[in-house]
One Martini backbone bead per residue (centre of mass of N, CA, C, O) as a GRO file, in nm:
protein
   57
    1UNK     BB    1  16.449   2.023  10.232
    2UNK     BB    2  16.440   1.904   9.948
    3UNK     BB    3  16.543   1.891   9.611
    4UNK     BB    4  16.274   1.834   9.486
    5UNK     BB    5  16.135   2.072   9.684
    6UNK     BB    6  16.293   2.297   9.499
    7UNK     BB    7  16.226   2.223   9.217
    8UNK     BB    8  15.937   2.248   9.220
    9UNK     BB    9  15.951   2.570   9.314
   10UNK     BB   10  16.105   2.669   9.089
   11UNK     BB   11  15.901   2.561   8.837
   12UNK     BB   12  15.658   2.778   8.960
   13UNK     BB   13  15.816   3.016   8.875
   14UNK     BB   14  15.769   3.347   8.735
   15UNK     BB   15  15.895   3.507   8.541
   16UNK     BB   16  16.019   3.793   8.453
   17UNK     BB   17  15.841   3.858   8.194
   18UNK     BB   18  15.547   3.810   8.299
   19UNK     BB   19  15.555   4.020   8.557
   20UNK     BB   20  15.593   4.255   8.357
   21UNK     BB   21  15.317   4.218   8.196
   22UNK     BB   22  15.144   4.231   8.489
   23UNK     BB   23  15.231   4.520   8.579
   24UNK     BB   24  15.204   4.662   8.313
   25UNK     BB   25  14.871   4.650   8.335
   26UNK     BB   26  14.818   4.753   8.588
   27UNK     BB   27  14.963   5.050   8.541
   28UNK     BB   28  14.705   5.113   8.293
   29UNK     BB   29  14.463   5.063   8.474
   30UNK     BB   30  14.191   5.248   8.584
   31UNK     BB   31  13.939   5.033   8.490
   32UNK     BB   32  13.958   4.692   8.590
   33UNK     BB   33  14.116   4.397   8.458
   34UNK     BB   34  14.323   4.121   8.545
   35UNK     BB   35  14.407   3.768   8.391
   36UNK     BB   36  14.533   3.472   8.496
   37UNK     BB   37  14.637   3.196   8.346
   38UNK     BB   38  14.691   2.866   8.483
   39UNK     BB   39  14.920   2.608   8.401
   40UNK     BB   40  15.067   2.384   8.537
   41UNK     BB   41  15.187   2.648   8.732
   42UNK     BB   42  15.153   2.836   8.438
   43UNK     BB   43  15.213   3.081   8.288
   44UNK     BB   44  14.966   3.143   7.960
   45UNK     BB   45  14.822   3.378   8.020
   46UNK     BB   46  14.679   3.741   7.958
   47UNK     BB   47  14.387   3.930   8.072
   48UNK     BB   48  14.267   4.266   7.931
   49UNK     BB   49  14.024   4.465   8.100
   50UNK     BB   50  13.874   4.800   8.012
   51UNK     BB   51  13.701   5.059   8.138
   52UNK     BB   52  13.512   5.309   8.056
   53UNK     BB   53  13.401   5.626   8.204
   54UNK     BB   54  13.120   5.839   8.202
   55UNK     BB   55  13.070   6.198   8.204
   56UNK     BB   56  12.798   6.399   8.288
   57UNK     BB   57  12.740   6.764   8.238
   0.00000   0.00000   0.00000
């Protein structure tokens, strides 16, 4: 691979910051969804939905 096609692929991973906070709302949401948004290759956004689900008694 050439060092242009290594540097490209450099420039697209997530930092390590992004993913922590991908993670930490993964591990927070009992029922909803994480959404991340990229931008030319780059975590731009993240938004977190969470639903509460009412159980009946």
């Amino acid at each position: 691979m050439s060092q242009n096609s290594d540097n490209a692929k450099a420039d697209n991973q997530p930092d390590k910051r992004s993913l922590k906070v991908v993670e930490d709302l993964i591990q927070g949401v009992k029922y909803g969804s994480v959404l991340i948004i990229i931008q030319d290759g780059k975590i731009v956004q993240i938004e977190k939905t969470e639903k509460v689900r009412l159980t009946s008694k």
